[in-house]
C-alpha positions in Angstrom: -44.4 -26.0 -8.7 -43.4 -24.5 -4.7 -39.9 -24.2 -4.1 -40.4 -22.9 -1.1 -39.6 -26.0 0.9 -36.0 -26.1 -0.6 -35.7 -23.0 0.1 -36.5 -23.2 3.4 -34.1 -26.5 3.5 -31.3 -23.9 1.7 -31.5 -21.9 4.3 -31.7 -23.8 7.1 -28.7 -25.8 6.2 -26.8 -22.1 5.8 -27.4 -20.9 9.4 -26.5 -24.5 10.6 -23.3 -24.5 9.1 -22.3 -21.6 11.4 -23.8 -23.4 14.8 -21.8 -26.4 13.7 -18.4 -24.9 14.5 -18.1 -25.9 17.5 -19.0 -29.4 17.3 -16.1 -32.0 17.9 -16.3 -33.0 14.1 -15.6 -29.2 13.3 -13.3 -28.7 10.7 -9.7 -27.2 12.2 -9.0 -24.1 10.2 -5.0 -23.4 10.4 -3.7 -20.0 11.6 -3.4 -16.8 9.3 0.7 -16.5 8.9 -0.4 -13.1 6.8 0.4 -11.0 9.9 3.7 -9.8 9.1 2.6 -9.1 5.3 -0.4 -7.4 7.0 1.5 -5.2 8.5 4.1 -4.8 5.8 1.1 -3.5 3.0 -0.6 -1.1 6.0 3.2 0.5 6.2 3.4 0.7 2.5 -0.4 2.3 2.0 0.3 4.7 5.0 3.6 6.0 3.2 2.2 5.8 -0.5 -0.1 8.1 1.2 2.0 10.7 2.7 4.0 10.6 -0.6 0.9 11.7 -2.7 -0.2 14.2 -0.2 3.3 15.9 -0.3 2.9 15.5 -4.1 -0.5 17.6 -4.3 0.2 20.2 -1.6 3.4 20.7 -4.1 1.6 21.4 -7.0 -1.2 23.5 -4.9 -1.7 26.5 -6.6 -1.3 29.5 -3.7 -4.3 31.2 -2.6 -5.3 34.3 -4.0 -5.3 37.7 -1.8 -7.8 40.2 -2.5 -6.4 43.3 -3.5 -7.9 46.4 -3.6 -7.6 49.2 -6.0 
């Protein structure tokens, strides 16, 4: 059996979905309100951040200098 004609059926109804957007019919998809939470996590992350880097040059162990004898 050749399933290569629903296939092709598969896939032509997946790149139609995307050209059918704009059509009047279009399903209305409501406005992200995650902006402000958005916002909130990236200011979290970016501290978290700055926290662990202060935390490992902390605990850095110094360089060693070569001395000779």
């Amino acid at each position: 059996m050749d399933n290569s004609l629903m296939m092709a059926w598969a896939v032509v109804h997946l790149i139609n979905d995307d050209s059918r957007s704009a059509l009047p019919d279009a399903p209305v998809v409501p406005p992200r309100q995650a902006g402000r939470a958005r916002r909130r996590l990236a200011r979290f992350q970016r501290r978290l951040a700055s926290l662990l880097h202060e935390a490992a040059w902390a605990i850095e162990p110094e360089p060693r200098t070569a001395t000779e004898p």
